[in-house]
C-alpha positions as CSV (number, residue, x, y, z in Angstrom):
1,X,28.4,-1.2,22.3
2,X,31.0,0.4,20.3
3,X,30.2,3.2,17.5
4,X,31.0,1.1,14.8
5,X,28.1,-1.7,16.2
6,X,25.6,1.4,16.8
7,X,25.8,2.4,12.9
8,X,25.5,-1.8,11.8
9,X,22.3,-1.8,13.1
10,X,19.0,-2.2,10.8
11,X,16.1,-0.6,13.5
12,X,15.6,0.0,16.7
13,X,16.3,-0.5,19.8
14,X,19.3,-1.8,19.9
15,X,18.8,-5.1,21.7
16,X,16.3,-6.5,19.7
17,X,16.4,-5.0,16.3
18,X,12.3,-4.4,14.5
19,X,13.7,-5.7,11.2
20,X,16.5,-6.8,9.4
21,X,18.4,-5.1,6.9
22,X,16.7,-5.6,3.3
23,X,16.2,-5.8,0.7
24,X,13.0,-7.9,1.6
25,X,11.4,-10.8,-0.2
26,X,7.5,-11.8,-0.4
27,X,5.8,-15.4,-1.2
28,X,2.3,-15.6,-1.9
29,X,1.5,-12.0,-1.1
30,X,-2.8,-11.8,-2.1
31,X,-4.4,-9.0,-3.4
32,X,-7.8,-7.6,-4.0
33,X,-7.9,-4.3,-5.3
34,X,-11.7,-2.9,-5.9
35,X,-11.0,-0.1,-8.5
36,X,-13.7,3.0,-8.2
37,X,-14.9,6.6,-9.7
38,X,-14.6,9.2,-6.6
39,X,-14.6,13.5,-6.9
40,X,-11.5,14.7,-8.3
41,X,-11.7,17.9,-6.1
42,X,-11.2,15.3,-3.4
43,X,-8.2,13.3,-5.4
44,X,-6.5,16.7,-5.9
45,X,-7.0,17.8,-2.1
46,X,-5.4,14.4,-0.9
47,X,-2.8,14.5,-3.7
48,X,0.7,16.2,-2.5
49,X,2.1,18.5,-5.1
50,X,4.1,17.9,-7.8
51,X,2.1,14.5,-8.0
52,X,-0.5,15.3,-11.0
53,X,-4.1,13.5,-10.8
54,X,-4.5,10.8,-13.8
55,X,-8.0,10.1,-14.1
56,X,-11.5,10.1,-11.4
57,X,-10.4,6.5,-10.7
58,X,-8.8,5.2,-7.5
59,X,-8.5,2.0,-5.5
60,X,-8.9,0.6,-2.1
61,X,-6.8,-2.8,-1.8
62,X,-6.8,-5.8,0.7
63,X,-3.5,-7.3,0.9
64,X,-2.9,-11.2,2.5
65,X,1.0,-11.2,3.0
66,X,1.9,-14.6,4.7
67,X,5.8,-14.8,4.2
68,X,7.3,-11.6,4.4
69,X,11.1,-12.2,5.0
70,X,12.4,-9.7,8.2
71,X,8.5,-9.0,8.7
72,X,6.6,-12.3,9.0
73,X,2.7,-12.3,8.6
74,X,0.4,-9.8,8.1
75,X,-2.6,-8.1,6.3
76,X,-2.4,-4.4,5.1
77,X,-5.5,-2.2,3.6
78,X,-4.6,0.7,1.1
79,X,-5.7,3.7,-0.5
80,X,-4.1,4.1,-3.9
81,X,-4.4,7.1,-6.2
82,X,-3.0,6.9,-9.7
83,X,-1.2,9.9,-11.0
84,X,1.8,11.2,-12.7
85,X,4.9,12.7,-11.7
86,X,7.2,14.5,-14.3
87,X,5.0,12.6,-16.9
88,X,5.3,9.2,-15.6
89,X,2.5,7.2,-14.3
90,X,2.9,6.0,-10.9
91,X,0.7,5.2,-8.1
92,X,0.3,7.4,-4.8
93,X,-0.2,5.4,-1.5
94,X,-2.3,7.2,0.3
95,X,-3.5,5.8,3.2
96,X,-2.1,2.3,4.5
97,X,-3.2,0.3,7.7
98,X,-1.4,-2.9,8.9
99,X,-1.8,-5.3,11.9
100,X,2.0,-6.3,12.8
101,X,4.8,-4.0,14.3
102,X,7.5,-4.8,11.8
103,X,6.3,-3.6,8.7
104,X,4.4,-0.8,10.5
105,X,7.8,0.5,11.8
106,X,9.7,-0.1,8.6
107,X,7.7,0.9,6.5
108,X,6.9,4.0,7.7
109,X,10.7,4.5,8.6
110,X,12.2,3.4,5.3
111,X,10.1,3.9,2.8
112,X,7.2,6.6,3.9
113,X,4.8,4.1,3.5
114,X,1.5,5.6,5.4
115,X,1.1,3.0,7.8
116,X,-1.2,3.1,10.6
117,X,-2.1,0.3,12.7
118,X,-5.6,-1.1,11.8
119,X,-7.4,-4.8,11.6
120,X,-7.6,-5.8,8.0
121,X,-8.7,-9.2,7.0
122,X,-8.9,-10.8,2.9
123,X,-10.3,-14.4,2.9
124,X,-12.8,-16.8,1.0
125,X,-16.5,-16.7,2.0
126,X,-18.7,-19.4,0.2
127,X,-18.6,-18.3,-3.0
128,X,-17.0,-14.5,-2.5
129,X,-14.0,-13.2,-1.9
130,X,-14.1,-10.4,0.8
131,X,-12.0,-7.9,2.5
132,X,-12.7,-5.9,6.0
133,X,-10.8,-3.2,7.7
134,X,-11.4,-2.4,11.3
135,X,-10.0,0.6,13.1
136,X,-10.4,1.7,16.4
137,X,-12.7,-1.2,16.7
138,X,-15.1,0.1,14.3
139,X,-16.0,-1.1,10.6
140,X,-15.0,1.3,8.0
141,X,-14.5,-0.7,4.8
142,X,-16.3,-3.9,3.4
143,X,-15.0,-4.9,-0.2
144,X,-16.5,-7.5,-2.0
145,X,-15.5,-9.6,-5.7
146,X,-16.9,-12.4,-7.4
147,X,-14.7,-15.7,-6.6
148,X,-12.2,-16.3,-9.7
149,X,-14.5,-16.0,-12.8
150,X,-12.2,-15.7,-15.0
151,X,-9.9,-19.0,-13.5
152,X,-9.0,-20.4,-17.3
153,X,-7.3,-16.7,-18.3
154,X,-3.8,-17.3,-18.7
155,X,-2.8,-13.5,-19.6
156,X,-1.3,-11.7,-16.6
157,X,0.6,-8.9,-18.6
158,X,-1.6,-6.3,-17.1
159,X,-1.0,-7.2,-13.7
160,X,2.4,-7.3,-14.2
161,X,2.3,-4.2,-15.7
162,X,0.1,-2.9,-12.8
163,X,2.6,-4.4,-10.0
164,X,5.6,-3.0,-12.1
165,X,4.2,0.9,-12.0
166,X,6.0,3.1,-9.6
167,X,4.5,3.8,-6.1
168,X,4.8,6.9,-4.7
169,X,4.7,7.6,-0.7
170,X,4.9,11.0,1.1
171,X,7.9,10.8,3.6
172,X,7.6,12.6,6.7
173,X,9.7,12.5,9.8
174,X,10.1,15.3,12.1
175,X,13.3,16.3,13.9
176,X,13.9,16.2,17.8
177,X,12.1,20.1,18.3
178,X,9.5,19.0,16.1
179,X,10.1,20.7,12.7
180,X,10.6,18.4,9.5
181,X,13.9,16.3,9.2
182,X,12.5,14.5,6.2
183,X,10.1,15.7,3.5
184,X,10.2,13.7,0.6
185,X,7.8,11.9,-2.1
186,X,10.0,8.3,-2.5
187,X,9.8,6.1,-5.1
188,X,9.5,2.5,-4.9
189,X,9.3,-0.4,-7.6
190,X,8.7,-4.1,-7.0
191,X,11.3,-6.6,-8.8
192,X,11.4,-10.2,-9.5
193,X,7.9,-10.6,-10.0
194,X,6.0,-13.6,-10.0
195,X,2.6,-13.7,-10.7
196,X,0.8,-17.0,-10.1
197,X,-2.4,-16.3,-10.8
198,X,-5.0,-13.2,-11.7
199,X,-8.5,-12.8,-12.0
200,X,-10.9,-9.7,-12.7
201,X,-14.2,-9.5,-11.8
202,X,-17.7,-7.8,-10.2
203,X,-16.7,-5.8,-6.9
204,X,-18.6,-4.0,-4.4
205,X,-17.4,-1.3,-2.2
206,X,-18.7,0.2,1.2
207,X,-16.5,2.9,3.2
208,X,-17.7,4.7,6.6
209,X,-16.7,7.8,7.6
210,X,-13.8,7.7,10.3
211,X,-12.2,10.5,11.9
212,X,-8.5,8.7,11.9
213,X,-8.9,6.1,9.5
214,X,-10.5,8.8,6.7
215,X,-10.6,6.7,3.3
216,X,-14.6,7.7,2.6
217,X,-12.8,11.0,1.9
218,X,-12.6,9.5,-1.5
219,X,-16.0,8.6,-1.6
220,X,-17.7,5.9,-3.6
221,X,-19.3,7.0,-6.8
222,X,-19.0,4.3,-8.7
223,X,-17.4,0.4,-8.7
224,X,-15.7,-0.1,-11.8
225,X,-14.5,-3.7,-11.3
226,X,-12.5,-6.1,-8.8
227,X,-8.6,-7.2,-9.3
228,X,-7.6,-10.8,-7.6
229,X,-3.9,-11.7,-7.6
230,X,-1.3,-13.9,-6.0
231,X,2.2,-13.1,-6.2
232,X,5.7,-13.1,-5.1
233,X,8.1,-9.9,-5.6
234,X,11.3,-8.6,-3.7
235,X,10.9,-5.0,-2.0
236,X,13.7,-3.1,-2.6
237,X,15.1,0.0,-1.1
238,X,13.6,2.9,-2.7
239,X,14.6,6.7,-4.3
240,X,13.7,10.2,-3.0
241,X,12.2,11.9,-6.2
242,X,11.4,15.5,-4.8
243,X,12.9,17.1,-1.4
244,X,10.6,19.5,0.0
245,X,13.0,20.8,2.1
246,X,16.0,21.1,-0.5
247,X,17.2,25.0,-0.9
């Protein structure tokens, strides 16, 4: 393989690339995102600096993605903390888990996306809609929401808002003796959004302690309500906004 075919390549390995070159597009990509009151001690420990805190209010979020151009199909589980940077809001991804090698690799390689490999599942149970994670073969979040409640709401300009805010991952990749090559907070925002439907509602949350899967560090102190939403969007290539190893 010549030099000029080495630096063509999208991923790893070189016979069988893990993904294509994006920008990457999404078709009904389904969310639940249980929004809840934790300790902001614990927000500002798990928060990287210059990222600010905004509010005692973070999320946990069950993602259904069953088209994902370059990636296929997969569920993810998240950990989102909303906070500012430089005065914008944005949201911090905190903790990620996915069950599919292509978006694990990419997006831990492209974007800094915390992404761990872990079972999650979001799906329609009688009259609830319900989201599990499983690591390391144990239970260690159960999120629950009523089942479209609000189905005659036609307003979705606060999703949209929601899926337009920045999100903000920590970007780490060590260099061949081990010391950092990369530390960067990225910056990443959806376009071309569609939203084809949203609903709010009741939401219940349970996390378990986990050694390697840690999101009861945020614990549960209140539930302040459930987000549904299906959706397409493109993800594009994102933006380093701080260099922590810049001179």
């Amino acid at each position: 393989m010549k030099k000029s075919d080495v630096k063509a390549l999208p991923s790893m390995p070189l016979q069988s690339p893990t993904y294509p070159r994006g920008p990457y597009r999404f078709s009904q990509r389904q969310y639940m995102i249980i929004h809840y009151k934790t300790d902001p001690a614990a927000i500002r420990e798990a928060l990287p600096e210059p990222l600010v805190p905004d509010g005692d209010t973070v999320a946990v979020q069950w993602l259904d993605l069953p088209d994902g151009e370059g990636f296929g199909a997969y569920s993810a589980a998240a950990q989102v903390i909303p906070c500012t940077f430089n005065g914008e809001k944005c949201n911090f991804i905190s903790q990620m888990y996915v069950d599919n090698t292509p978006p694990l690799a990419g997006g831990r390689e492209i974007w800094g996306y915390p992404m761990k490999y872990g079972q999650a599942k979001l799906g329609v149970n009688g009259d609830t809609l319900t989201g599990t994670l499983h690591y390391a073969t144990q239970s260690v979040a159960n999120g629950t929401m009523v089942y479209k409640h609000d189905a005659f709401r036609k307003d979705h300009s606060a999703e949209i808002e929601s899926l337009a805010r920045t999100q903000v991952t920590l970007k780490m990749i060590p260099d061949i003796d081990g010391t950092p090559a990369i530390a960067q907070l990225v910056a990443i925002n959806f376009t071309d959004v569609v939203v084809h439907g949203a609903w709010t509602g009741r939401a219940r949350l349970e996390l378990i302690p986990s050694v390697n899967c840690p999101l009861a560090d945020l614990p549960v102190r209140h539930v302040v309500g459930g987000n549904h939403m299906v959706t397409d969007m493109t993800l594009p290539y994102g933006r380093v906004i701080h260099d922590y190893l810049a001179k």
